[in-house]
PyMOL CGO cylinders between C-alpha atoms (Angstrom):
from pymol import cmd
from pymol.cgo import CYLINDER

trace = [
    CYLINDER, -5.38, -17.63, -8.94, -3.43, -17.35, -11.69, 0.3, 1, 1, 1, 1, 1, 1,
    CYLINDER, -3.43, -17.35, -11.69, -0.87, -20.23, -12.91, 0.3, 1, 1, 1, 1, 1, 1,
    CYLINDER, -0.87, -20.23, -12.91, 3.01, -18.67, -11.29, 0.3, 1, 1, 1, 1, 1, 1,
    CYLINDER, 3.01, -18.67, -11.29, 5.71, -20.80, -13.17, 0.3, 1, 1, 1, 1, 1, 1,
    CYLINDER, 5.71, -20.80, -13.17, 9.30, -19.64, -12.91, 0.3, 1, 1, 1, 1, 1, 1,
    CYLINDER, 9.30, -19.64, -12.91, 9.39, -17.78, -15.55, 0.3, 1, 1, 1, 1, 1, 1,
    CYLINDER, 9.39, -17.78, -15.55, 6.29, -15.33, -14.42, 0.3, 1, 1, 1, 1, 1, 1,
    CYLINDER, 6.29, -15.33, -14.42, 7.73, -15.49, -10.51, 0.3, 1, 1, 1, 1, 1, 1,
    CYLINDER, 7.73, -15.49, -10.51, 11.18, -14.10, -12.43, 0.3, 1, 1, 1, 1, 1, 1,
    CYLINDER, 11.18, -14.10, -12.43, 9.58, -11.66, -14.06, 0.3, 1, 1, 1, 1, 1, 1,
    CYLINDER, 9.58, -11.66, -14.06, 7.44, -10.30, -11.12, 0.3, 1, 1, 1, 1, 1, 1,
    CYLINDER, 7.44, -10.30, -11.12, 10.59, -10.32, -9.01, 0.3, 1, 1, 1, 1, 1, 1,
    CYLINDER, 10.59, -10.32, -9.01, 12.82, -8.31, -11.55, 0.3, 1, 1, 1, 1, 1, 1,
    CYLINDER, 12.82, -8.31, -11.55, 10.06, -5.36, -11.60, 0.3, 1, 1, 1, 1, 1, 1,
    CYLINDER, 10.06, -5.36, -11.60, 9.46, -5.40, -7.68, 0.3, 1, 1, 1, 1, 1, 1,
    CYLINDER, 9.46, -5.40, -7.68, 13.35, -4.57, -8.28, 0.3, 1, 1, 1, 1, 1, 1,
    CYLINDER, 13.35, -4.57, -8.28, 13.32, -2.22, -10.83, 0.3, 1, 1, 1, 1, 1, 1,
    CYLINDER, 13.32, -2.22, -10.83, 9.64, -1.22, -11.94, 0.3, 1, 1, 1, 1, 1, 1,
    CYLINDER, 9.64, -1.22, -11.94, 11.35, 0.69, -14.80, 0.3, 1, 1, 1, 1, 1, 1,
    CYLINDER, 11.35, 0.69, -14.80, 12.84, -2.23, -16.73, 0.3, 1, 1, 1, 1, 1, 1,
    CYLINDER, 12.84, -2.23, -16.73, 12.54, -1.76, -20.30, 0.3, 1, 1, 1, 1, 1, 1,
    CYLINDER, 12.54, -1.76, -20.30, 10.78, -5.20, -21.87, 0.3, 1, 1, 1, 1, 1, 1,
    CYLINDER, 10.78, -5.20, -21.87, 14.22, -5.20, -23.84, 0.3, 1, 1, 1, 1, 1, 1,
    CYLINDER, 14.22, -5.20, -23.84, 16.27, -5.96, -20.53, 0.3, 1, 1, 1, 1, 1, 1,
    CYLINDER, 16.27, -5.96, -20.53, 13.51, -7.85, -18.59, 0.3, 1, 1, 1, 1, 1, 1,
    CYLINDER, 13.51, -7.85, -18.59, 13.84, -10.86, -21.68, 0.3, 1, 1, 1, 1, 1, 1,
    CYLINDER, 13.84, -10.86, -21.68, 17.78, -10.32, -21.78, 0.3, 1, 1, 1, 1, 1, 1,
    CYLINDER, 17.78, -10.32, -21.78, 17.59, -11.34, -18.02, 0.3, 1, 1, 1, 1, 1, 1,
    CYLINDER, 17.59, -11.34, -18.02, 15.10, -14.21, -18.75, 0.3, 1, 1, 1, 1, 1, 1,
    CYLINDER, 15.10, -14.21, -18.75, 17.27, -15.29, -21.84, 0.3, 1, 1, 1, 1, 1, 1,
    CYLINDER, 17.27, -15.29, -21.84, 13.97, -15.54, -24.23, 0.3, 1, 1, 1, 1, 1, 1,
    CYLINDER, 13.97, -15.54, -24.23, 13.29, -13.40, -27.32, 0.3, 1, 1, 1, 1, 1, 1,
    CYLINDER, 13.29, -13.40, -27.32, 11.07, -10.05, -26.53, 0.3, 1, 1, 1, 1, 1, 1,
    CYLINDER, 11.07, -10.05, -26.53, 7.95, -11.09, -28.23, 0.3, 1, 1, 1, 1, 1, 1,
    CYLINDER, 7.95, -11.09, -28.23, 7.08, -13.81, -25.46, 0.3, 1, 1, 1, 1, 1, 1,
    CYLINDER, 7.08, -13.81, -25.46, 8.32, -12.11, -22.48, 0.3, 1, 1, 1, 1, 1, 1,
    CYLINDER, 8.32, -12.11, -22.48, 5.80, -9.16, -23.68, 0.3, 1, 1, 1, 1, 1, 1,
    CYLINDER, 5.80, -9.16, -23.68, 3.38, -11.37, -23.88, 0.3, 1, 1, 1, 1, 1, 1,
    CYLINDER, 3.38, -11.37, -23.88, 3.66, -12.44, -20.23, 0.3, 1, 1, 1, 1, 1, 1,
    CYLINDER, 3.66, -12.44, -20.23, 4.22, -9.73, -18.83, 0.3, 1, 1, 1, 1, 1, 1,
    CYLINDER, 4.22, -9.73, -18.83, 0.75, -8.27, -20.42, 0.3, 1, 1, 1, 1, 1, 1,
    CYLINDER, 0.75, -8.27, -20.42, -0.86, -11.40, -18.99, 0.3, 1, 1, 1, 1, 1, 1,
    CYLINDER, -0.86, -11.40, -18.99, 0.44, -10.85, -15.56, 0.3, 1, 1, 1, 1, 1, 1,
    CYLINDER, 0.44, -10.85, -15.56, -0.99, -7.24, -16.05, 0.3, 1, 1, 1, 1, 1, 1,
    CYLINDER, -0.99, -7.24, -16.05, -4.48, -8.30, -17.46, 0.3, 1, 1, 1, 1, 1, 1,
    CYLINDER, -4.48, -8.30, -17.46, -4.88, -10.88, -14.92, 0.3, 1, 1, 1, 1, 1, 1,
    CYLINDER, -4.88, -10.88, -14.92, -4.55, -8.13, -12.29, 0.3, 1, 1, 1, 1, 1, 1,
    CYLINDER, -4.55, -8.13, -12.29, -1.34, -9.69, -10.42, 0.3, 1, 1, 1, 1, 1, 1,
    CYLINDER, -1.34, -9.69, -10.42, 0.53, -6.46, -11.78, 0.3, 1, 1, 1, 1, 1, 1,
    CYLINDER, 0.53, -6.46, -11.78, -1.65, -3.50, -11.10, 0.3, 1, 1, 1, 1, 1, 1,
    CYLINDER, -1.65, -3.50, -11.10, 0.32, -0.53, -11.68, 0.3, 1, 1, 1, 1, 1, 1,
    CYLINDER, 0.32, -0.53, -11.68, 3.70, 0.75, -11.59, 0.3, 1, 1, 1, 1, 1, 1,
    CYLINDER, 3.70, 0.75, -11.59, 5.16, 3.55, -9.46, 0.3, 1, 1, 1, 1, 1, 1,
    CYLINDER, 5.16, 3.55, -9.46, 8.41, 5.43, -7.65, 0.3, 1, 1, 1, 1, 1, 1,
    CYLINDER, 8.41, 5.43, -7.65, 9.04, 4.94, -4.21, 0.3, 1, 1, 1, 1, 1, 1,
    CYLINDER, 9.04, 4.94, -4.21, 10.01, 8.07, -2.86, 0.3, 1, 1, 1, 1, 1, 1,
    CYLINDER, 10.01, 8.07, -2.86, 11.36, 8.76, 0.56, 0.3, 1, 1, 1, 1, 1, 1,
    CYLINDER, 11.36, 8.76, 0.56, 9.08, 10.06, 2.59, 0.3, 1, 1, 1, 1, 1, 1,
    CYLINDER, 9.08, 10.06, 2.59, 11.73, 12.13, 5.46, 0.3, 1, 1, 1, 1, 1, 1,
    CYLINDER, 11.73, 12.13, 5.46, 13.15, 13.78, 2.72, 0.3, 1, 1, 1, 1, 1, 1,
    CYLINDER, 13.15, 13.78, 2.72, 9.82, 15.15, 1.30, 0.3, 1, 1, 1, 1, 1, 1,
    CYLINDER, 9.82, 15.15, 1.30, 9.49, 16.13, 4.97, 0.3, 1, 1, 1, 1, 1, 1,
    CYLINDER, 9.49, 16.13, 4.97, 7.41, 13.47, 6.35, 0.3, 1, 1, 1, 1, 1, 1,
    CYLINDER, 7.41, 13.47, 6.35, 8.94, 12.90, 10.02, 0.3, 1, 1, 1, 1, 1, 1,
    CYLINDER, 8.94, 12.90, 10.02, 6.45, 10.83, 11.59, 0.3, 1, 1, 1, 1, 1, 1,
    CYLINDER, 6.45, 10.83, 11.59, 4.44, 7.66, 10.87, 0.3, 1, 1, 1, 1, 1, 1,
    CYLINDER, 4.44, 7.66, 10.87, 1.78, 6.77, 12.31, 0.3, 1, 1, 1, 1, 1, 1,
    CYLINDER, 1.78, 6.77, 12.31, -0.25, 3.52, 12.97, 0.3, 1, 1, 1, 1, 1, 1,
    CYLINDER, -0.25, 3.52, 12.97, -3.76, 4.39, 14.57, 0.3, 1, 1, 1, 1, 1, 1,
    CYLINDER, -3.76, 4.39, 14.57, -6.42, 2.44, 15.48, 0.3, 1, 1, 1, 1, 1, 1,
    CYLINDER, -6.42, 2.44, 15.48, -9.75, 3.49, 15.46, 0.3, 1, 1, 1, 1, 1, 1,
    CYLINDER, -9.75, 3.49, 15.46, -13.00, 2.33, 17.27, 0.3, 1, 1, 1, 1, 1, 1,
    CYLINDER, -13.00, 2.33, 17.27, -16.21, 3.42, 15.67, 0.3, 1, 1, 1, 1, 1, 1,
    CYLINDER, -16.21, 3.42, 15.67, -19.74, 2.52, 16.94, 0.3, 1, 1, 1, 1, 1, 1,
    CYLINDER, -19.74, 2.52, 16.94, -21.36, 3.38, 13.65, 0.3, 1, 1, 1, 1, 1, 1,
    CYLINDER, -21.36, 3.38, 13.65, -21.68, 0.91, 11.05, 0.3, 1, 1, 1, 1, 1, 1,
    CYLINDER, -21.68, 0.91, 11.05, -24.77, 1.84, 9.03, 0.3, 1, 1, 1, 1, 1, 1,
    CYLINDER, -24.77, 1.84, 9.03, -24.34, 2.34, 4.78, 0.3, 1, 1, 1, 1, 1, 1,
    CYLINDER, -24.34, 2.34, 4.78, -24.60, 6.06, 5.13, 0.3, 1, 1, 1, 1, 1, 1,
    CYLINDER, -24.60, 6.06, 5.13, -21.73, 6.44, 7.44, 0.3, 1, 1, 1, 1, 1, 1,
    CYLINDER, -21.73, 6.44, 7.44, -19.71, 3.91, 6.40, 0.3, 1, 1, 1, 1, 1, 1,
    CYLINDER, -19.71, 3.91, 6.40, -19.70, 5.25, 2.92, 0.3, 1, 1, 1, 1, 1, 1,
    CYLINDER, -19.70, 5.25, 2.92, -18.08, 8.50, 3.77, 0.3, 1, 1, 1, 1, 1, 1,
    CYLINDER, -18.08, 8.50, 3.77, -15.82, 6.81, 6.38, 0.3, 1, 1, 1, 1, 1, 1,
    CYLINDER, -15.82, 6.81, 6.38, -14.51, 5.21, 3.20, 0.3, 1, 1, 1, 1, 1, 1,
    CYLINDER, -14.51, 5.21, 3.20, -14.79, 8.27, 1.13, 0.3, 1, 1, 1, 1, 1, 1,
    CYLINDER, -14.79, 8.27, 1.13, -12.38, 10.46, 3.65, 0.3, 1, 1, 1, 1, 1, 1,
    CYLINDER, -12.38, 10.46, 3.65, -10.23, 7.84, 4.18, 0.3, 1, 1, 1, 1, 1, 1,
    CYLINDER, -10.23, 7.84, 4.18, -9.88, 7.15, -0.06, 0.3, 1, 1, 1, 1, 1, 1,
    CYLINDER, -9.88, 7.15, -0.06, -9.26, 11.14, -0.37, 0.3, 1, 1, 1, 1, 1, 1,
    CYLINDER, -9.26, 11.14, -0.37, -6.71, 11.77, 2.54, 0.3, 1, 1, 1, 1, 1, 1,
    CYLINDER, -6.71, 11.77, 2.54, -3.61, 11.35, 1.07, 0.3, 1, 1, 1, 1, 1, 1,
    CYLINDER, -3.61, 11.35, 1.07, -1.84, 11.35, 4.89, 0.3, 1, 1, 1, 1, 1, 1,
    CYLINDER, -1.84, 11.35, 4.89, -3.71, 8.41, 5.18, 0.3, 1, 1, 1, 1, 1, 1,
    CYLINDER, -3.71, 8.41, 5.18, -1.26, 5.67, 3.60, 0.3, 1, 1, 1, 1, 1, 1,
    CYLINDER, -1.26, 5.67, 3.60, -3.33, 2.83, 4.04, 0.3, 1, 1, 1, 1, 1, 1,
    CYLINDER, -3.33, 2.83, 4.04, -6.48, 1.36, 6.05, 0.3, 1, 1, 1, 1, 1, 1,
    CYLINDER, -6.48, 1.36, 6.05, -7.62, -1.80, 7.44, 0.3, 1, 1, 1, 1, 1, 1,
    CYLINDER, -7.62, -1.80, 7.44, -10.75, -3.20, 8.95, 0.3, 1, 1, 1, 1, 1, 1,
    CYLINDER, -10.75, -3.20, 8.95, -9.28, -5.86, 11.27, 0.3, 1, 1, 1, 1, 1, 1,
    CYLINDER, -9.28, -5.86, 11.27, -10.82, -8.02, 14.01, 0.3, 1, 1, 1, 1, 1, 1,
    CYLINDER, -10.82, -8.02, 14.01, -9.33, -7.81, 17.93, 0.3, 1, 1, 1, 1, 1, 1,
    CYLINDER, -9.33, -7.81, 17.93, -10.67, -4.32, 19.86, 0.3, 1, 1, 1, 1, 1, 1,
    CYLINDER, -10.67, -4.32, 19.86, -10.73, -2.02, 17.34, 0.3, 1, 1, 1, 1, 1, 1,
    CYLINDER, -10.73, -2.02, 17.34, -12.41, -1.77, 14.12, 0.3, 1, 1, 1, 1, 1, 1,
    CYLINDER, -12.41, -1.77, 14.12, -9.72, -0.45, 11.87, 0.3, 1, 1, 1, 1, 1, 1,
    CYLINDER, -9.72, -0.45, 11.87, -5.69, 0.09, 11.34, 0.3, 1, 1, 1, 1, 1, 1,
    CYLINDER, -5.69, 0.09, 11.34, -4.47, 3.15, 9.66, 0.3, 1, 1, 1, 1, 1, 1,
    CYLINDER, -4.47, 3.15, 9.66, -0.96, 3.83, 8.26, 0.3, 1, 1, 1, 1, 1, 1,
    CYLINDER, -0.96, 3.83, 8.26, -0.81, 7.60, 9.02, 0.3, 1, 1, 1, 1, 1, 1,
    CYLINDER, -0.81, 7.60, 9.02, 2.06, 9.97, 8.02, 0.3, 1, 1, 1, 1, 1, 1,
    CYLINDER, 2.06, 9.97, 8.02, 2.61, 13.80, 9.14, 0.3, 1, 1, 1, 1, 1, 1,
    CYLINDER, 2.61, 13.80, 9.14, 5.79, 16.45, 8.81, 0.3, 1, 1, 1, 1, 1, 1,
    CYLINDER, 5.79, 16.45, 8.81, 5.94, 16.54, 12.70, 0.3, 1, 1, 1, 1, 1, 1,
    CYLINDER, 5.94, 16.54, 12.70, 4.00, 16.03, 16.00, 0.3, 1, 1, 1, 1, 1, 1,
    CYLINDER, 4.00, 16.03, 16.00, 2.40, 19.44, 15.67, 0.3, 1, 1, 1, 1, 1, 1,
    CYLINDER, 2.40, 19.44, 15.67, 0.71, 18.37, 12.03, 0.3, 1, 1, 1, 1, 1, 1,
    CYLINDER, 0.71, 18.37, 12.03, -0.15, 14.97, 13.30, 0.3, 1, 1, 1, 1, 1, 1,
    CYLINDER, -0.15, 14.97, 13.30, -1.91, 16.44, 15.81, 0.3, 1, 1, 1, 1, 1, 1,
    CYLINDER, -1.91, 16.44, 15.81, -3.76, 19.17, 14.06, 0.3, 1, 1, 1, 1, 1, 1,
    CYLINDER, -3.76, 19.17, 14.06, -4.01, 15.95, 11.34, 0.3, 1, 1, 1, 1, 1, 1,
    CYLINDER, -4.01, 15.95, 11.34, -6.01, 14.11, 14.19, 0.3, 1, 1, 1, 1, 1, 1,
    CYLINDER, -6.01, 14.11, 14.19, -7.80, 16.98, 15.57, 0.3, 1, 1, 1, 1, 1, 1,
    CYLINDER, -7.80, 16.98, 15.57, -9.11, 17.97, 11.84, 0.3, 1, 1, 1, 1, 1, 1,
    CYLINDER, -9.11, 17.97, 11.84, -9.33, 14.92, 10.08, 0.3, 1, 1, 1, 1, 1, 1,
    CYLINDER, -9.33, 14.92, 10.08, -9.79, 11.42, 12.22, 0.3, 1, 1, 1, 1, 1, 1,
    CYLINDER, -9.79, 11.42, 12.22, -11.88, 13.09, 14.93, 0.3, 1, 1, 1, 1, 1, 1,
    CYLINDER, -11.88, 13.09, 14.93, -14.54, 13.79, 12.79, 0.3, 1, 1, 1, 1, 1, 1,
    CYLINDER, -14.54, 13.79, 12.79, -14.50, 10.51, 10.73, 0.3, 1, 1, 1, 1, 1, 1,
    CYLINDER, -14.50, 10.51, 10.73, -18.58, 9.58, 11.20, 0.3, 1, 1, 1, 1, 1, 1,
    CYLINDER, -18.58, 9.58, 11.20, -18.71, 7.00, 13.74, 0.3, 1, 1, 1, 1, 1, 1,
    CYLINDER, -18.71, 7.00, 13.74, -15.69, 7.17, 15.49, 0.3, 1, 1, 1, 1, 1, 1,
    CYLINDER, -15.69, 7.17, 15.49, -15.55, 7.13, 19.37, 0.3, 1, 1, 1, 1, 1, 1,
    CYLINDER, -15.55, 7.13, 19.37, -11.92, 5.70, 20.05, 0.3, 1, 1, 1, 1, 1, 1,
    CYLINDER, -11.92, 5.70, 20.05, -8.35, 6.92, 18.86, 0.3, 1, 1, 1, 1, 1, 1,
    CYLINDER, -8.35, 6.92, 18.86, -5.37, 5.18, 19.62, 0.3, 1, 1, 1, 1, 1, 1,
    CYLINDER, -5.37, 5.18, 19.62, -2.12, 6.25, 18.05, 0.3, 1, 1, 1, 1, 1, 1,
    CYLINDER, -2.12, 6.25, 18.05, 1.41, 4.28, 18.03, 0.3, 1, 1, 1, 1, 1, 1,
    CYLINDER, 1.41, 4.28, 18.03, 4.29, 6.53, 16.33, 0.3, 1, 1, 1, 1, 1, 1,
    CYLINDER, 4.29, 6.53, 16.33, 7.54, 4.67, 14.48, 0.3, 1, 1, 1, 1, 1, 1,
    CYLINDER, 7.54, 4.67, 14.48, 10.52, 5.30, 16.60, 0.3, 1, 1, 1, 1, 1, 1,
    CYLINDER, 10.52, 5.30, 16.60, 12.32, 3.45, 14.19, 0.3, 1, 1, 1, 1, 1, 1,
    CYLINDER, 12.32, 3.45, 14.19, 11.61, 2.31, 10.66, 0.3, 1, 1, 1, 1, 1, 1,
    CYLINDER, 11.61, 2.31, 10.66, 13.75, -1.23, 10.39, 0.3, 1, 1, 1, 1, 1, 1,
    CYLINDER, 13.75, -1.23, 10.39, 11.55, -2.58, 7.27, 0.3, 1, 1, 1, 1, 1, 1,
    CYLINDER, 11.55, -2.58, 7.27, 9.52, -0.85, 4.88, 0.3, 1, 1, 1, 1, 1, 1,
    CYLINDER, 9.52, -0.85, 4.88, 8.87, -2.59, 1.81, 0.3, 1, 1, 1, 1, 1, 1,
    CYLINDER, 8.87, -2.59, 1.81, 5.79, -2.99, -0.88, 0.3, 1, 1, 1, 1, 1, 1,
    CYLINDER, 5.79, -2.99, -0.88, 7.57, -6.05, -2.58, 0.3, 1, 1, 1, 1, 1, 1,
    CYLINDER, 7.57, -6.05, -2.58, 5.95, -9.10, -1.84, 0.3, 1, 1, 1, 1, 1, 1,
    CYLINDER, 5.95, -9.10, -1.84, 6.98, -12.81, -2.03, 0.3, 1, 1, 1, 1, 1, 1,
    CYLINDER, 6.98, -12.81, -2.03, 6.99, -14.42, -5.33, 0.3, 1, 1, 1, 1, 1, 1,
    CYLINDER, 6.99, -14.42, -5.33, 6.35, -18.65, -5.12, 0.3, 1, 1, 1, 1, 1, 1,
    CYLINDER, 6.35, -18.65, -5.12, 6.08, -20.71, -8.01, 0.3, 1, 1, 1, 1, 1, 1,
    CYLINDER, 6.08, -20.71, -8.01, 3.00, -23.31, -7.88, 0.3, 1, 1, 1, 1, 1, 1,
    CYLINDER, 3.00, -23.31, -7.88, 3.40, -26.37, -8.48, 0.3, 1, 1, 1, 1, 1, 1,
]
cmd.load_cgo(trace, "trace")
């Protein structure tokens, strides 16, 4: 892992904030001269700690009512099939995020649709005929509280 003073924890914290900072205003914050705070911040991107930079959008106003998580058994778990299990999953862009977990089912989706009527067709089309698959069990948000991609920033000592 990668040394986190207080400087580089400022820095990451500023652009979970506002990932459009100019390098100009990041150092003005940080009270140092441009050069060096450029130079961090392209370590903290080479290093891999910073791996991209993007807009958060809303997703009920691009028509995205429902979010879903869904858990998914599967009883095949050869190379072939798990290989385009990945594949669909990589290429479904409902599909916010996936997670092989431990407990009763194999893996944790993050699923989004406009309504119930495209989730469903969404399962019917899509997670039905993921290879492997024999279980389905869906729990839809009632109420989004937290949503955040922002992560704690601690400084090592």
């Amino acid at each position: 892992m990668n040394q986190i003073d207080k400087i580089n924890a400022e820095i990451l914290n500023l652009l979970q904030e506002d990932g459009r900072m100019t390098n100009a205003r990041l150092s003005e914050h940080l009270a140092m001269s441009e050069t060096p705070c450029w130079r961090r911040l392209k370590r903290l991107e080479e290093s891999g700690i910073i791996e991209g930079y993007q807009a958060n959008l809303n997703r009920r106003k691009l028509g995205l009512g429902v979010m879903a998580f869904v858990q998914l058994s599967c009883s095949q778990h050869d190379l072939a099939s798990t290989e385009e299990f990945e594949r669909i999953i990589a290429t479904t862009p409902n599909i916010l995020a996936c997670h092989n977990t431990t407990g009763a089912d194999d893996f944790l989706l993050i699923v989004v649709a406009r309504d119930l009527d495209d989730y469903s067709a969404f399962v019917d089309s899509t997670l039905r005929r993921l290879p492997g698959v024999t279980g389905i069990r869906s729990n839809l948000s009632l109420k989004e509280m937290k949503s955040s991609n922002r992560l704690p920033v601690t400084i090592e000592r």
